[in-house]
C-alpha positions, 0 to 999 in steps of 0.5 A: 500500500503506497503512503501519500504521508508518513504520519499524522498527528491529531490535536486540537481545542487548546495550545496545550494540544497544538504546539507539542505537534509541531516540536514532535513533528520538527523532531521528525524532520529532522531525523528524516528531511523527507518524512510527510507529516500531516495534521487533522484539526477540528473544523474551525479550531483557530488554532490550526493555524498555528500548525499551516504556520509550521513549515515542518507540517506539510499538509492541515485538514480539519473534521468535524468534533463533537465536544461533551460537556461535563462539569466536574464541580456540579452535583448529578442533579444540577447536569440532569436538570441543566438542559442547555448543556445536554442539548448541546451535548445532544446536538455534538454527537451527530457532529462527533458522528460526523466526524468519524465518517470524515475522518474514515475517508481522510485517512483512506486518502492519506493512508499513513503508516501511524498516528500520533494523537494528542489531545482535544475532541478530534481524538476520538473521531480520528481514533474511530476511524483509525481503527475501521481503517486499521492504522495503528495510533499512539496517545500522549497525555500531558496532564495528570489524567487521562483526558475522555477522548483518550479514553474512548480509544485507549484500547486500540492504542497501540501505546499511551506516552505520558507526561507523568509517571504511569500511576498517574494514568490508572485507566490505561493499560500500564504495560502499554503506559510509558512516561516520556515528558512533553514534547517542545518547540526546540526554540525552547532552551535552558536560559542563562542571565546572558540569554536573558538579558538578550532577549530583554534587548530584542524586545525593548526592555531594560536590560536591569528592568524586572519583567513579569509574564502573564499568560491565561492560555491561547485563548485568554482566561478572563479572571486572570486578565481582570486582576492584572489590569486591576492590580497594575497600577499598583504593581508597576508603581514600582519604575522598575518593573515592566509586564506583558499580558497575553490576554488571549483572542477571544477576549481581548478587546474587552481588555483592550478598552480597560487598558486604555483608561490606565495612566501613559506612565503605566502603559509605557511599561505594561505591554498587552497581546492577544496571542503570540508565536514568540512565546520563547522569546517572551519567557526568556526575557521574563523574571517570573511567570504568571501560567495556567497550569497547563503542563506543556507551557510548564515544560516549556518554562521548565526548560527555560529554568522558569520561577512560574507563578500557577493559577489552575483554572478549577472549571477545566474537564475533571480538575485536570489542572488542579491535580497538575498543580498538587503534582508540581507543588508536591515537588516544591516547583512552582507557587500558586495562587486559586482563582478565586484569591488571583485578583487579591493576591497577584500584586503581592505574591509577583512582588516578593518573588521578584523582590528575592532572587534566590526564590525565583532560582530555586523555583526556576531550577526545582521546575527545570529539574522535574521536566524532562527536557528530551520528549520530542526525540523519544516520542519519535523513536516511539513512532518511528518503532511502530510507523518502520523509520526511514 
């Protein structure tokens, strides 16, 4: 049977399932310059332009992906009374259904020797249609639980990578369950005080300036983005200190109409940005960082030797990042704040940090000690062993 690609790697709905495809699919063309690699995306994920922008994936498609929502804080009574999320959840699985036909024919078109499944809805579809189609696939989970669309397929799965130890990941098979890390951007580097202060110059910030990073995810997170425009007149009171907010797509003009009422002297030194494709420059240059607790931006900062403020968004599908905040904080690497306290606590918490260097270095390498910095590469060995190498 002749391969019109050689693999095709599947995520989508978040950054945390999007960007380690490209650091996978790098590693591959890298080891293999002729190795084709394609991405399936969900229909109308913005986000898949993340991946048509990486030169290293030579072809993006996108399936419809139905989307099951379920929210782990709510007694049983309060999901079976709310009947706006059941029929949306109705409605999803006809387009699930759907997107496991396009899918069938998606991979009878491109026929690859293996897949790579990340994460995000699109998973399963994909995963369905592997199976009808007989094409061996391998899941990564990133966080500390197994996300439901792995679920649905785990039993086809030929391997389950993980970011974690397999006790994390009861509901697999633990003879197929192997932790590798999660897999980066290879832009992504140990950062030393030269490095750092590179990067300070390159974006136009004082090289003795002290910079705070706040990122609420791709998509923003609205919470995070109200504490910090409320509290940035009094953390940048001190001259000092510089910030950057990346407040994400979906809600940055309401944050932009806030940030205009700041004083110019504030916004001289608070820069904001819906999103970026320069997130290493960005951390490199920063003191300390403010993050979701996504595991893959923790990797990547982890790499950089990053001091990470955490602030677990608790609504996310079964706590996953809280239990990625318990993992973290039982290894004294990083700080966090609950969502609840962010907007009372950002000022203070940010500024002893950046008041205590020695703090910020033992956070920043207790994070890069606990982050296996190598995923990439072993995750390709992993699908080259299944998918014959080159």
């Amino acid at each position: 049977m002749s391969h019109k690609v050689d693999v095709v790697v599947v995520g989508g709905g978040s950054g945390g399932h999007i960007t380690p495809l490209v650091s996978v699919s790098e590693a591959l063309k890298y080891a293999h310059p002729d190795r084709r690699i394609a991405h399936i995306g969900h229909r109308n994920d913005p986000l898949n332009d993340v991946t048509r922008q990486a030169e290293v994936i030579d072809a993006v498609y996108e399936v419809s992906a139905g989307k099951f929502r379920r929210y782990h804080t709510h007694s049983m009574v309060t999901k079976l009374l709310d009947f706006k999320t059941n029929l949306l959840n109705f409605r999803d699985l006809f387009r699930f259904l759907w997107g496991v036909v396009q899918a069938w024919r998606l991979l009878g078109q491109l026929r690859p020797r293996v897949i790579f499944m990340k994460g995000g809805y699109v998973c399963a579809n994909v995963g369905y249609a592997a199976k009808l189609r007989k094409i061996p696939y391998i899941t990564h989970d990133s966080d500390a639980m197994v996300s439901l669309a792995h679920r649905v397929i785990a039993k086809d799965a030929l391997e389950h990578l993980t970011a974690l130890p397999p006790q994390f990941y009861p509901e697999y098979d633990q003879s197929k369950t192997v932790q590798v890390g999660i897999p980066v951007k290879q832009a992504f580097a140990p950062v030393d005080s030269k490095a750092q202060s590179e990067a300070k110059k390159e974006l136009h910030i004082p090289i003795d300036a002290q910079f705070v990073l706040i990122t609420g995810g791709g998509l923003g997170a609205q919470n995070i983005n109200d504490g910090v425009l409320r509290s940035a007149s009094e953390l940048l009171s001190q001259n000092n200190i510089h910030m950057l907010l990346l407040a994400g797509n979906k809600t940055f003009d309401t944050v932009q109409k806030q940030y205009e009422a700041l004083s110019d002297d504030i916004k001289a030194r608070f820069i904001i940005e819906p999103f970026t494709h320069k997130m290493e420059q960005y951390s490199a240059a920063a003191d300390v960082i403010v993050t979701r607790a996504s595991m893959t931006a923790l990797t990547e900062f982890g790499v950089q030797g990053k001091a990470c403020v955490i602030v677990p968004n608790p609504l996310l599908a079964g706590g996953h990042q809280l239990k990625n905040a318990s993992a973290l904080l039982e290894e004294n690497a990083v700080q966090m704040i609950r969502e609840e306290d962010f907007a009372s606590h950002f000022t203070e918490v940010v500024s002893v940090l950046l008041a205590d260097s020695q703090k910020r270095g033992r956070l920043g390498h207790r994070l890069q000690t606990v982050t296996i910095s190598d995923a990439a590469q072993k995750i390709m060995q992993h699908l080259d062993a299944v998918g014959g190498g080159q």
